[in-house]
C-alpha positions as CSV (number, residue, x, y, z in Angstrom):
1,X,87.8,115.7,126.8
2,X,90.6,113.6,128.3
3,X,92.4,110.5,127.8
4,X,92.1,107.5,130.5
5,X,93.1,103.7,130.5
6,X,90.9,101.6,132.2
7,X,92.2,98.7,134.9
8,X,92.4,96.3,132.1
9,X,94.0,98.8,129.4
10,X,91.2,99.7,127.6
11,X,91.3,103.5,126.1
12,X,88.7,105.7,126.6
13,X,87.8,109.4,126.7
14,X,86.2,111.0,129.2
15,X,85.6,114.6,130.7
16,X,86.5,113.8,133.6
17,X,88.6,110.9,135.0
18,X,86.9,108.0,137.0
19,X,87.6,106.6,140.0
20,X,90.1,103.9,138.9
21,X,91.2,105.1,136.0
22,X,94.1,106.3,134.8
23,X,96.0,109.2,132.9
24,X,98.4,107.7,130.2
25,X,101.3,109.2,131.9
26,X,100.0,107.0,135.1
27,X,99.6,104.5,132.7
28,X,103.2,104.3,131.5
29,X,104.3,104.6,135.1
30,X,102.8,101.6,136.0
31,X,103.6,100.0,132.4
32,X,106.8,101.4,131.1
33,X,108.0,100.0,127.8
34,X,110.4,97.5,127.8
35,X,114.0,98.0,127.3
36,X,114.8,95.8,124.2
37,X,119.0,95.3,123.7
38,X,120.0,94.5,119.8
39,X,122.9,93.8,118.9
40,X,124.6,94.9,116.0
41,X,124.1,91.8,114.3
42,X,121.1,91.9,114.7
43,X,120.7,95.6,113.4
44,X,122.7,94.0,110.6
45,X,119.8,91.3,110.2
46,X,117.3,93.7,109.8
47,X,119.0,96.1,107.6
48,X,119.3,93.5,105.2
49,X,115.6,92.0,105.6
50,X,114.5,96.1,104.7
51,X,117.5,96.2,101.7
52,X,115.8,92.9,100.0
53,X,112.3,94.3,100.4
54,X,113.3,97.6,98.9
55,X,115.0,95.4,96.2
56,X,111.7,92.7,95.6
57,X,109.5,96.3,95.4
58,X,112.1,98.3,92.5
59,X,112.8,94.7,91.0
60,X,108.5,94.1,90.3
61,X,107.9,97.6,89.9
62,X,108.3,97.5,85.8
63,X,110.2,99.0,83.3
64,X,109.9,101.4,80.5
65,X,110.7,99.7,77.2
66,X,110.0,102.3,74.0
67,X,107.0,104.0,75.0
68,X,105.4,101.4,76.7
69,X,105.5,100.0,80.2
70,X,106.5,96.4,80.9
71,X,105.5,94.7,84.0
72,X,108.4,93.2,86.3
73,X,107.0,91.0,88.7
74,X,107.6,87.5,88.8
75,X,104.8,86.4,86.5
76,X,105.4,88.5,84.3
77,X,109.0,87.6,83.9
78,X,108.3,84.3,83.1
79,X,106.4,85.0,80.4
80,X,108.7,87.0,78.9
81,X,111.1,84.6,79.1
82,X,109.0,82.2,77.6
83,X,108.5,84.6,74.8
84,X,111.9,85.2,74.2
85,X,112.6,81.3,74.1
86,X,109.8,81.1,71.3
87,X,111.4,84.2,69.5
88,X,115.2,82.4,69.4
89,X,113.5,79.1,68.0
90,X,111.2,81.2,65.2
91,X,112.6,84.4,64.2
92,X,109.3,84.8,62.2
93,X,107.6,84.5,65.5
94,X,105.1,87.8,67.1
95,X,103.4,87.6,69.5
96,X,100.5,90.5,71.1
97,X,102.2,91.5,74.4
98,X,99.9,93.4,77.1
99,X,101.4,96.2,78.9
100,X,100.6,98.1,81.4
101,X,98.9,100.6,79.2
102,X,97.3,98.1,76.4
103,X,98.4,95.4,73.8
104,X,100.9,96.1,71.9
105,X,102.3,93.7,68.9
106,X,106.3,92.5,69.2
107,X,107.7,90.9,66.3
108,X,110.7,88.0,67.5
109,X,113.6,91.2,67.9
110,X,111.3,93.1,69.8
111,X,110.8,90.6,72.2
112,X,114.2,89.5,72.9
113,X,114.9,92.9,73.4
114,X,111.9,93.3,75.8
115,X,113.7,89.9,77.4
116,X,117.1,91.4,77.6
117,X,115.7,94.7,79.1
118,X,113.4,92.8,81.5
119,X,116.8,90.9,82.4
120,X,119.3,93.4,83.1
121,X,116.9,95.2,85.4
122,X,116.3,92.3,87.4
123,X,119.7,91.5,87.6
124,X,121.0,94.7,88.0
125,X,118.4,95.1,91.3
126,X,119.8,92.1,92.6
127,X,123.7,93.5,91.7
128,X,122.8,96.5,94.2
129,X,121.2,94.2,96.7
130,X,124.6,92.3,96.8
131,X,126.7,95.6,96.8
132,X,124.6,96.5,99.8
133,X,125.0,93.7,101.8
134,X,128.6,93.8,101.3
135,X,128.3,97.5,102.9
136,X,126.0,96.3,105.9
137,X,128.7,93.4,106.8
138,X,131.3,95.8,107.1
139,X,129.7,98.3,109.2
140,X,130.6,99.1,112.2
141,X,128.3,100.9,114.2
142,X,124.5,101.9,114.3
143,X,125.5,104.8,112.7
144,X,126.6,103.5,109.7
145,X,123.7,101.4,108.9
146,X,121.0,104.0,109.4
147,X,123.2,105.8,106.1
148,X,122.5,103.2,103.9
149,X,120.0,103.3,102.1
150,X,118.5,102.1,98.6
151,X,120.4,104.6,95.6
């Protein structure tokens, strides 16, 4: 079995190629790739869309909090924080908080630690994302972007 394009760039595989077909080396003869020019700042663009995806997916990716695991993502994080604001005004307040693995119950303490946790994760994803973009500005060269990477 072989590989041909047909006149309108369909692929097929045949045994044996047809009259008016083509191989795909023929093929990228007669349709080479274009030659795309980027500029550094626009490497740098890019590098920084890919650094803030990297940082959205470790940012809503949850946390370990005791033994439990604490979801991250942006619903989530409101609702803590909503709990925590109900724990400052009622230090008698608990509340049943799902996790990933089940209910579990979190007396006022608990929560605003759960809060402050949730917090400093978030913030400290968005710390690196800065630190990083302060790395990509300064670079140089093509080089020196592909080596940076998420820690």
């Amino acid at each position: 079995m072989s590989n041909f394009y047909s006149p309108d760039g369909n692929f097929e595989v045949w045994q044996e190629q047809p009259d008016g077909y083509f191989t795909p080396d023929e093929w990228a003869e007669l349709h080479p790739a274009p030659v795309v020019e980027v500029s550094l700042e626009g490497l740098k663009e890019a590098k920084k869309a890919e650094i803030s995806s990297v940082r959205y997916n470790f940012e809503t990716a949850g946390i370990r909090y005791s033994d439990y695991e604490i979801a991250t993502d942006r619903d989530s994080q409101a609702l803590i924080t909503g709990a925590a604001l109900a724990a400052i005004q009622d230090s008698l307040y608990s509340v049943r908080w799902k996790t990933i693995s089940g209910f579990i119950t979190l007396n006022s303490d608990q929560i605003l630690a759960v809060a402050h946790a949730v917090r400093a994760h978030v913030q400290g994803c968005f710390d690196t994302e800065a630190d990083l973009i302060t790395v990509i500005d300064t670079a140089e060269t093509e080089a020196d972007l592909d080596r940076i990477t998420w820690p």
